[in-house]
C-alpha positions as a printed Julia matrix, in Angstrom:
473×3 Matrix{Float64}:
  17.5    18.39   -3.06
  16.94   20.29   -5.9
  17.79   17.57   -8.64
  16.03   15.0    -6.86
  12.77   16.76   -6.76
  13.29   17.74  -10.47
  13.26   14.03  -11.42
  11.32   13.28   -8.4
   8.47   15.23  -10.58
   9.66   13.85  -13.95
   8.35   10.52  -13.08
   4.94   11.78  -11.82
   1.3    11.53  -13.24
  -2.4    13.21  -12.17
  -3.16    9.36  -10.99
   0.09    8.31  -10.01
   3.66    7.12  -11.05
   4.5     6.83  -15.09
   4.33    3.0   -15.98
   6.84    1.0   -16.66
   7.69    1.8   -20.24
   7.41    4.93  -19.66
   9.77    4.81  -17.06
  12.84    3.45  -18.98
  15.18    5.34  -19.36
  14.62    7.85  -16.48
  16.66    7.92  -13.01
  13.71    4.94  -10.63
  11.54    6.19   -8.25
  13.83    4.19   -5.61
  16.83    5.14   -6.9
  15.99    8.71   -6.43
  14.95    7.79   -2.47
  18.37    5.98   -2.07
  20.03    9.04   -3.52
  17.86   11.62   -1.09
  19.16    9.16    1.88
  23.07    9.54    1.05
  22.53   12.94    0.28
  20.21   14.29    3.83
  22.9    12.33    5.81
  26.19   13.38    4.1
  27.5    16.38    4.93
  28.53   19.02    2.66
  32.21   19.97    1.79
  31.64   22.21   -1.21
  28.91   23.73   -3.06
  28.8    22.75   -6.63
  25.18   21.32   -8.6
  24.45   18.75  -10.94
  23.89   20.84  -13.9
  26.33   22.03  -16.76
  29.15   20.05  -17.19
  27.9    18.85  -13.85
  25.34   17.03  -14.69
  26.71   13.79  -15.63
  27.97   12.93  -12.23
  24.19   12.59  -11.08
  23.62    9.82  -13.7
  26.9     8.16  -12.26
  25.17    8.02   -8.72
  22.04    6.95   -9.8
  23.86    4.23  -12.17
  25.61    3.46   -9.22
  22.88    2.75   -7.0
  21.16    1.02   -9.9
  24.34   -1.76  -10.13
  24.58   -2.22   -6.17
  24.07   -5.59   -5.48
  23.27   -5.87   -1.46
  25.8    -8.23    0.42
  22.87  -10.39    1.39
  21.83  -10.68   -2.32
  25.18  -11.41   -3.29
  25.94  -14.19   -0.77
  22.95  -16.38   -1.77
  23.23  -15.53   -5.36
  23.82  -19.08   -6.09
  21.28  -20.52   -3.67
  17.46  -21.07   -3.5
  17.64  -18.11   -0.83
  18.56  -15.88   -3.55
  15.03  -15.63   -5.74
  13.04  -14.86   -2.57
  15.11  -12.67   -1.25
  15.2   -10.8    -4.38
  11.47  -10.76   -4.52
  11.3    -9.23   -1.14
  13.62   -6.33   -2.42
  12.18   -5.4    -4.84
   8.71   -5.96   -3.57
   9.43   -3.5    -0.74
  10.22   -0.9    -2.71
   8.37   -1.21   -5.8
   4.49   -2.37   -4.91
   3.04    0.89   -2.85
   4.18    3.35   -5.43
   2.65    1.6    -8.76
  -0.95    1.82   -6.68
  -3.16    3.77   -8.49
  -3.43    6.49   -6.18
  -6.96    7.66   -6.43
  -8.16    4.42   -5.03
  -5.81    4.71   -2.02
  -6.85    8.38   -1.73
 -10.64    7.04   -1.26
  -9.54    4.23    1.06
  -7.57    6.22    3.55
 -10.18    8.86    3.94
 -12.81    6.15    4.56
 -10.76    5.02    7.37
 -10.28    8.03    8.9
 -14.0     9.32    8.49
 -15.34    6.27    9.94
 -17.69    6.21   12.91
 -19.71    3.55   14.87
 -20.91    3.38   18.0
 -17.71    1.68   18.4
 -14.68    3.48   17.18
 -14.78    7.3    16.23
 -12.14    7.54   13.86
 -12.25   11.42   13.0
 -11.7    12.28   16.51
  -8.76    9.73   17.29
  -7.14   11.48   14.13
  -7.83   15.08   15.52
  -6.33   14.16   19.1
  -3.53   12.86   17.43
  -2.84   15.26   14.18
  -4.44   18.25   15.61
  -6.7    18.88   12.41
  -9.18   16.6     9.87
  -8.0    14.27    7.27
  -9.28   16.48    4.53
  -6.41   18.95    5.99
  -3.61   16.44    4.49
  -5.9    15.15    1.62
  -6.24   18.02    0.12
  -2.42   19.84    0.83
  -0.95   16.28   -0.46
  -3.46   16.7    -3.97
  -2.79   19.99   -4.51
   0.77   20.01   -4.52
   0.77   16.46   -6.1
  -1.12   18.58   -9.36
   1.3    21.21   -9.1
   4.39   18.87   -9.29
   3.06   16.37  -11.43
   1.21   19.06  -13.85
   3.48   21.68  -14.26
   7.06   20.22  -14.19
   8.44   23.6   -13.0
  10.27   24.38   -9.86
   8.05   25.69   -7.01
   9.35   28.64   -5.96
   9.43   28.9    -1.48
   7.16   31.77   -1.83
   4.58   29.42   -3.59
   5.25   26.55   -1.45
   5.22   28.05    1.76
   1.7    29.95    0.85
   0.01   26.61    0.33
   1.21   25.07    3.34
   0.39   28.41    5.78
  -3.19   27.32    4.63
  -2.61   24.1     6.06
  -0.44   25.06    8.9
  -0.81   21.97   11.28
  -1.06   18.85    8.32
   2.13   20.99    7.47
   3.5    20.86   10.74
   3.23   17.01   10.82
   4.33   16.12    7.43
   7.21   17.96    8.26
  11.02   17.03   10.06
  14.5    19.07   10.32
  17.52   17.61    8.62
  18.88   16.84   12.17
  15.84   14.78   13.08
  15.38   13.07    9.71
  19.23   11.48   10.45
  17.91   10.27   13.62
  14.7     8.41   12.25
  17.24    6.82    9.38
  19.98    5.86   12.05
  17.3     3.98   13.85
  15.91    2.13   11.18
  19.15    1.39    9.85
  23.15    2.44   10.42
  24.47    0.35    7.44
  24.65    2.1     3.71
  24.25   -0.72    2.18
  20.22   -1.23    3.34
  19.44    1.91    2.12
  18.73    0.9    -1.51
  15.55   -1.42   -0.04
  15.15   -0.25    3.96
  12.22    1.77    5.24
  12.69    5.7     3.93
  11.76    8.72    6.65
  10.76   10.05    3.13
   7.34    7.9     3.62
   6.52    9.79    6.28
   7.83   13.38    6.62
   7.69   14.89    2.66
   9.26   18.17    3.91
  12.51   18.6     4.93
  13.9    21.73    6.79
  17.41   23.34    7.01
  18.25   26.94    8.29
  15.03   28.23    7.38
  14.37   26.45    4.08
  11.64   23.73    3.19
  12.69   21.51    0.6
  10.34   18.74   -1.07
  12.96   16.34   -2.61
  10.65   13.48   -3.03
   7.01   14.64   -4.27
   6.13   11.16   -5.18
   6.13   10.49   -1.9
   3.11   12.69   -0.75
   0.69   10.65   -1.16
   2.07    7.92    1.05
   2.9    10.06    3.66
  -0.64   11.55    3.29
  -1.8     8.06    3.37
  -0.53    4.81    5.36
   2.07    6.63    6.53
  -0.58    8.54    8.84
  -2.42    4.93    9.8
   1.25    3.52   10.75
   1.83    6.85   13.04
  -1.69    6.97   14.45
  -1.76    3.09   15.36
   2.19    2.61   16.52
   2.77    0.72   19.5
  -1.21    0.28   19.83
  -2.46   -3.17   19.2
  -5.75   -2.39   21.07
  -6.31    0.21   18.35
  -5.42   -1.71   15.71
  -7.55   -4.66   16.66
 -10.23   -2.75   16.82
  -9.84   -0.84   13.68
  -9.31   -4.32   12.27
 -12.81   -5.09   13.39
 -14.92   -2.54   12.86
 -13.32   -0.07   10.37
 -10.83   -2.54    7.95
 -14.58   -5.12    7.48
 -16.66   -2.31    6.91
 -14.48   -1.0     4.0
 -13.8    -4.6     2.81
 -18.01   -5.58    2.67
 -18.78   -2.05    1.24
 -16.65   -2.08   -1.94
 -17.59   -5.64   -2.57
 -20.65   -5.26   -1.51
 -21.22   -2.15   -3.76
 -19.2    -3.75   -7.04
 -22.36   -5.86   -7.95
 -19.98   -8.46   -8.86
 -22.02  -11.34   -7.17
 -25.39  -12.58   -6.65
 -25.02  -12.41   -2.72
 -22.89  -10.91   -0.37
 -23.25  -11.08    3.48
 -21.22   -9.79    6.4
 -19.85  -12.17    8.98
 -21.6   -14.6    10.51
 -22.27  -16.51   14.15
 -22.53  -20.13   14.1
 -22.07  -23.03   16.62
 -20.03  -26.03   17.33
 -20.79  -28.17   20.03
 -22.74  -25.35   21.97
 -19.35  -23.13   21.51
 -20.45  -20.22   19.06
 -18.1   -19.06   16.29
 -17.75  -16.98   13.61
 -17.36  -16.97    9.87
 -14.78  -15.27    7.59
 -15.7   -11.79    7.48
 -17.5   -11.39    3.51
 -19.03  -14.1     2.26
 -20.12  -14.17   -1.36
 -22.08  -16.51   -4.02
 -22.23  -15.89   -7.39
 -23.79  -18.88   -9.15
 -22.53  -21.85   -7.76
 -19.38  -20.5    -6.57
 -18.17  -18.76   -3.63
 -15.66  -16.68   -2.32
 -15.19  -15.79    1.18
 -12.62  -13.01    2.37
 -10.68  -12.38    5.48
  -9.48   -9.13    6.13
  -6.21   -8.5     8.39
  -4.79   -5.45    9.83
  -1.59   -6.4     9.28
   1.41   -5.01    7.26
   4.81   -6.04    6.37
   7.47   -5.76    9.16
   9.66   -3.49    8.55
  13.07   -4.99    9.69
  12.17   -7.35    6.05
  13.36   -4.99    4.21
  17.01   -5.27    5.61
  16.48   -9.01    5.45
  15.63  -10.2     8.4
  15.39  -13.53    8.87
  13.59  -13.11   12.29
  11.31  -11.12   10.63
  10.44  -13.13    7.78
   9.9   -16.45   10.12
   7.33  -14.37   11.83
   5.73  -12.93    8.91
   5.31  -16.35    7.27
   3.98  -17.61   10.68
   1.17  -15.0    10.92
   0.33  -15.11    7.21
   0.09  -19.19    7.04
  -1.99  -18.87   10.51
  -4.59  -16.81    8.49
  -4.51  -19.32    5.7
  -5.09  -21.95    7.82
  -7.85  -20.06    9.4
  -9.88  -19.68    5.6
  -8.39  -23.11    5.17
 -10.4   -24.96    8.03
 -13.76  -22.93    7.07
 -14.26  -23.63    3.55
 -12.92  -26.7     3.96
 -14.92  -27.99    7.17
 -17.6   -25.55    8.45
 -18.9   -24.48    5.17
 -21.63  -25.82    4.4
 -21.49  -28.35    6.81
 -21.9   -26.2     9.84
 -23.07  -23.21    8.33
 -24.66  -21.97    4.76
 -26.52  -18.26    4.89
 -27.24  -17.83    1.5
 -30.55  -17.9     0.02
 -29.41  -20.31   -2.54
 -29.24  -23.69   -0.9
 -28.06  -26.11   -3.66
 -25.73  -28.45   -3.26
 -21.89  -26.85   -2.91
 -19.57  -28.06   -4.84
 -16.06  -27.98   -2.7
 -13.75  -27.39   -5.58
 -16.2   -24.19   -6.32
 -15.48  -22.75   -3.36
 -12.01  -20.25   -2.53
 -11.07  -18.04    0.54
  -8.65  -15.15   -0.06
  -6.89  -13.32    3.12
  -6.72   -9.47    2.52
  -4.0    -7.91    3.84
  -3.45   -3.85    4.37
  -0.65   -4.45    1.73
   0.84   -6.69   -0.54
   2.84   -9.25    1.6
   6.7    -9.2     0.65
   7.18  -13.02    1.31
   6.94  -15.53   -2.08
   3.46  -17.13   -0.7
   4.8   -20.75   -1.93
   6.4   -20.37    1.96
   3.3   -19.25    3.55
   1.14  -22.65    1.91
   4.34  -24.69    3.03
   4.01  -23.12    6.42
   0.11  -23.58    6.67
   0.48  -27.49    5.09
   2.8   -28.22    8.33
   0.34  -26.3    10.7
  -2.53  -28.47    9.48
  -0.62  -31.5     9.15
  -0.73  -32.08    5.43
   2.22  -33.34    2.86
   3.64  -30.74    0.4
   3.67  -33.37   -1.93
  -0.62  -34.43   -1.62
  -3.08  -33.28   -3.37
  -5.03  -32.02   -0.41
  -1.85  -29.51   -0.12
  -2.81  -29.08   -3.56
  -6.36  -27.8    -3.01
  -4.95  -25.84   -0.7
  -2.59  -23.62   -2.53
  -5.24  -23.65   -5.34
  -8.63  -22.43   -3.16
  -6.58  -19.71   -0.8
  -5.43  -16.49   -2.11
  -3.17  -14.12   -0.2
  -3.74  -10.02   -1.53
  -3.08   -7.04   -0.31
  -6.82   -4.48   -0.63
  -5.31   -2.68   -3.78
  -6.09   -5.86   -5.95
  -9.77   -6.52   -4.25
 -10.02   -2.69   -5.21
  -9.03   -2.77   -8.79
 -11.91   -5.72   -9.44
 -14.52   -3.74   -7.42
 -13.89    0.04   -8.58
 -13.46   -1.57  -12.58
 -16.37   -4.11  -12.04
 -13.83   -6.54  -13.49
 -15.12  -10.53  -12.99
 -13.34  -11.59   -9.68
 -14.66  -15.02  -10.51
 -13.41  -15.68  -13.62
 -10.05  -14.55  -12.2
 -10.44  -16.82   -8.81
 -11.27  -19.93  -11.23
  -8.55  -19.09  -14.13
  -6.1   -19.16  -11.06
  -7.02  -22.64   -9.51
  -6.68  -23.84  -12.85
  -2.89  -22.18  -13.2
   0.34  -24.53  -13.06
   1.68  -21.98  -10.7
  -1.12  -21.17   -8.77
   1.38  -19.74   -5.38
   1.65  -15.93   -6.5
  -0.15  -12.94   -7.76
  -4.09  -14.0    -7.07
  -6.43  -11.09   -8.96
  -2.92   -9.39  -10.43
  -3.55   -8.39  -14.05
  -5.35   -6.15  -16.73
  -8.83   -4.82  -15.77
 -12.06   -4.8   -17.73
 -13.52   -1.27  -16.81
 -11.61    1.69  -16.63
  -9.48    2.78  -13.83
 -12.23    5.97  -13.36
 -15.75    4.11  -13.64
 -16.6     3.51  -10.1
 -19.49    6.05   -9.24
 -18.78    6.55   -5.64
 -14.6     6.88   -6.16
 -15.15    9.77   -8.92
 -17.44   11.8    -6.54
 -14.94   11.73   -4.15
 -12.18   12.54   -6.08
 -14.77   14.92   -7.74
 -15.36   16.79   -4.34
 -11.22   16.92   -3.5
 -11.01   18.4    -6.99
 -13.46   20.93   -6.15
 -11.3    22.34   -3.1
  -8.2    22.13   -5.24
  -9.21   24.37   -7.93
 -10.75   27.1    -5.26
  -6.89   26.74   -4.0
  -5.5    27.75   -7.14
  -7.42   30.39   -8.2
  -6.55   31.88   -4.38
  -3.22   30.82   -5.3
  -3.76   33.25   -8.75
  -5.41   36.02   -7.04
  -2.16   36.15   -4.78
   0.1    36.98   -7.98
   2.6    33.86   -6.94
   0.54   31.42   -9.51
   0.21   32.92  -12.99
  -2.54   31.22  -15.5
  -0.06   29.66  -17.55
   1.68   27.69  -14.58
């Protein structure tokens, strides 16, 4: 535990993880979660460290985990299986973490602040978690400044102050040794998943053992202060997550769009009719110039049985995923404007100006080449036409982070959209690539993080007054 959390920190920043250059050369983020698996689950036969003339033999581990090729990998190495199975690997493990956390920070906490007439989100949190959001925003920030920042140990005495002032987010971010086995064993019994499988790490930070709280992982707080706590509050609840789907995932989705200024017009879902039957349009609609975008949101994340390569589970998520695309598909490509057209400009549309892009929770783990093969043989369409074509090239697939990084950097989402219908591989990474604005320019996302800031640095100076925090640290 100790090691781990000592390059657990190494690898941490104010705004996230190190990027990729900066990363060579160090022990990766999910090698050090592969390594904290082995190591809560093994059981201890002697009590040496990895420092010394010990301190090789972590490198060996961590090289070792690094060369592991998984069985499934290996038997498809030679096969078209092989590249999208890889893809999903790696894509499991590697997409959450290089979010720029800020941006998640401001999400989450808009979904669990939310309140209509239909959905009170602060008080379905409280029944469940026993406290406010802020409770776990702000623990999760503070210590992620005191790891990241510092680079020192935190001694218990330290630790254990800041989480008595946060006693219940504590409580729930927390899980004995014993129990933390049990969580692994039932998402997996096979060592040779844990390199890619779903990590008890997302979700419980704090590990205990006769009477001592380690933190082996700190770049794992924020997740587990994040979707972790969406996952747990919405598990085995589709009513829930329908509606939060609805009413809280649309909101979000229209407001940041909405507030980006990126486009002339932007207008929240519509009614329409067919044939006396009323219906309803994608869920933003947007128009800048004589081009428009139109976004879907869905509530849906990747299964988690995907990361031990499931093939059940990848059918169905490339079911679910083309049914959505098919969905955008049939309304830019039929209703709109035929059947429908809200905008105040009412020239003629062009139909090769016009995209959809489904917006998933998170980044989809599946190569979306088999999602627009899946959607061509739902609408009945050849892979080979060009109307399959228009297809691939006019519907995006993201996950929020990338509608984000346009909104929050006021980057051109347009120019993006049109550069990629005009790409010889149009299939992956819609809106994926270098900003325009910086990462802090958003008005609304820096008064937020502003205001957590705020509560963080009355913590420390408590922290100081205490004597367990000197000035320096």
């Amino acid at each position: 535990m100790d090691v781990l959390q000592k390059h657990s920190r190494e690898i941490m920043t104010l705004d996230g993880i190190l990027n990729t250059k900066e990363l060579r050369g160090l022990p990766l983020p999910w090698h050090l979660e592969t390594f904290a698996l082995f190591s809560i689950k093994a059981a201890e036969w002697k009590f040496d460290d990895f420092y010394g003339e010990h301190v090789g033999k972590f490198y060996d581990i961590i090289n070792c985990i690094d060369k592991y090729f998984h069985p499934v990998l290996e038997r498809c190495k030679s096969t078209n299986m092989f590249a999208d199975n890889l893809f999903l690997a790696l894509s499991a493990v590697q997409f959450d973490i290089q979010e720029f956390y800020p941006y998640k920070q401001y999400r989450y906490n808009y979904y669990f602040t939310f309140c209509n007439e239909k959905i009170n989100m602060p008080k379905l949190f409280k029944e469940k978690f026993g406290c406010s959001y802020n409770d776990f925003l702000v623990l999760a920030q503070f210590l992620w400044v005191l790891f990241a920042e510092n680079k020192y140990y935190l001694p218990q005495a330290v630790l254990k102050f800041i989480l008595n002032k946060f006693p219940c987010a504590a409580k729930q971010l927390c899980i004995s040794r014993e129990d933390y086995i049990k969580e692994l064993n039932s998402i997996t019994e096979d060592s040779s998943d844990y390199l890619y499988c779903l990590r008890p790490s997302y979700t419980y930070p704090f590990i205990t053992q006769k009477n001592m709280l380690f933190v082996p992982l700190p770049h794992l707080l924020m997740r587990a202060a994040t979707s972790s706590l969406l996952f747990r509050l919405t598990e085995g609840d589709n009513q829930l997550t329908n509606v939060l789907g609805k009413e809280v995932f649309e909101s979000y989705l229209h407001r940041i769009i909405s507030n980006s200024q990126l486009f002339d017009e932007v207008i929240v879902e519509q009614k329409y009719k067919y044939h006396k039957t009323e219906r309803r349009t994608l869920d933003v609609l947007t128009r800048k110039g004589d081009y428009y975008i139109f976004f879907d949101s869905k509530s849906f994340t990747p299964k988690r049985d995907l990361r031990i390569f499931s093939s059940s589970a990848s059918g169905d998520e490339i079911r679910r995923l083309a049914e959505s695309c098919v969905q955008a598909y049939k309304h830019i490509r039929y209703d709109f404007p035929k059947l429908y057209n809200p905008f105040c400009e009412m020239s003629p549309v062009n139909p090769d100006n016009v995209f959809a892009i489904v917006v998933t929770r998170e980044f989809p783990f599946i190569r979306t080449k088999h999602i627009y093969d899946k959607a061509a043989e739902q609408i009945k369409i050849d892979t080979q036409s060009p109307e399959y074509e228009w297809l691939c090239r006019h519907i995006g697939i993201v996950g929020i982070i990338e509608i984000e990084r346009c909104c929050f950097t006021h980057s051109d989402m347009v120019s993006r959209v049109i550069d990629i219908s005009k790409n010889d591989n149009p299939y992956d990474f819609w809106l994926i690539g270098p900003t325009e604005g910086n990462y802090g320019s958003d008005p609304e996302v820096r008064a937020f993080n502003d205001k957590t800031l705020d509560q963080i640095l009355e913590l420390t100076d408590e922290l100081q007054q205490s004597g367990l925090l000197t000035e320096g640290q």
